[in-house]
N, C-alpha and C positions, 0 to 999 in steps of 0.2 A: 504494500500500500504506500510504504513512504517512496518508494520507488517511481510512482506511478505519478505522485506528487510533484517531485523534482525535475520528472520530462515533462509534467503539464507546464507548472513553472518557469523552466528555462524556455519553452517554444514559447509563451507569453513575452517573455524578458526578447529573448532573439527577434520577436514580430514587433514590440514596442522598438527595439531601437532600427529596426528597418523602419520604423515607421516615422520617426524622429528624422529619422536621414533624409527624408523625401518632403518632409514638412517646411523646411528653411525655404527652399527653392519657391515656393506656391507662396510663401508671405511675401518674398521679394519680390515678385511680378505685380503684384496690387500693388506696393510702392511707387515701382520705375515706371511701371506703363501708363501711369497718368503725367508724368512728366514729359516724358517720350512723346508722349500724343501732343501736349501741349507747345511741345517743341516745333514736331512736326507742324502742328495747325500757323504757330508763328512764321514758320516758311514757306506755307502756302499763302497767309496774310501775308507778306512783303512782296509775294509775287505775284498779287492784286485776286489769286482765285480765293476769293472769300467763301464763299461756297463750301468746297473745301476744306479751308481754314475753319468754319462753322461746325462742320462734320467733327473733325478733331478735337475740336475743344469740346463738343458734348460728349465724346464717345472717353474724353477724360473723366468728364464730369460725371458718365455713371460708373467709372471705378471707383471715383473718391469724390461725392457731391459736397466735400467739405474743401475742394481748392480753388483758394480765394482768386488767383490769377485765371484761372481756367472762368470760373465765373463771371467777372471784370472784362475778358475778351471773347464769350459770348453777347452780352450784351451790347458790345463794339460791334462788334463783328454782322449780328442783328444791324443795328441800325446802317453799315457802311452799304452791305448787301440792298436793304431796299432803297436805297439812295441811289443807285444804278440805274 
């Protein structure tokens, strides 16, 4: 029985730390990829396809609806668009 204990145990312990090793990578991406995008949409803004630049800043905004700059050049962005 105590046998049977220590191989449950250790596959639990072996699957928690595979699973641990795969976890960091997945929080990083919700980080960078709202930057990344916002970046992106700023090079699309300078390069007058606002359109574009619109897309990128929202598709930030629904990884992290809390980035202030992403928000600031939506609503730019909005207005330069129907200006056209």
């Amino acid at each position: 029985m105590k046998a049977l204990i220590k191989k449950i145990s250790l596959s639990w312990i072996i699957a928690f730390l595979i699973f641990i090793h795969f976890i960091p990578p997945a929080f990083t991406q919700y980080r960078v990829a709202p930057k990344y995008l916002l970046e992106l949409g700023k090079q699309f803004y300078l390069r007058g396809q606002y359109k574009d630049a619109l897309e990128e800043f929202e598709k930030a905004l629904l990884i992290n609806p809390d980035l202030e700059e992403a928000q600031v050049s939506v609503k730019f962005s909005g207005v330069v668009e129907r200006e056209e």
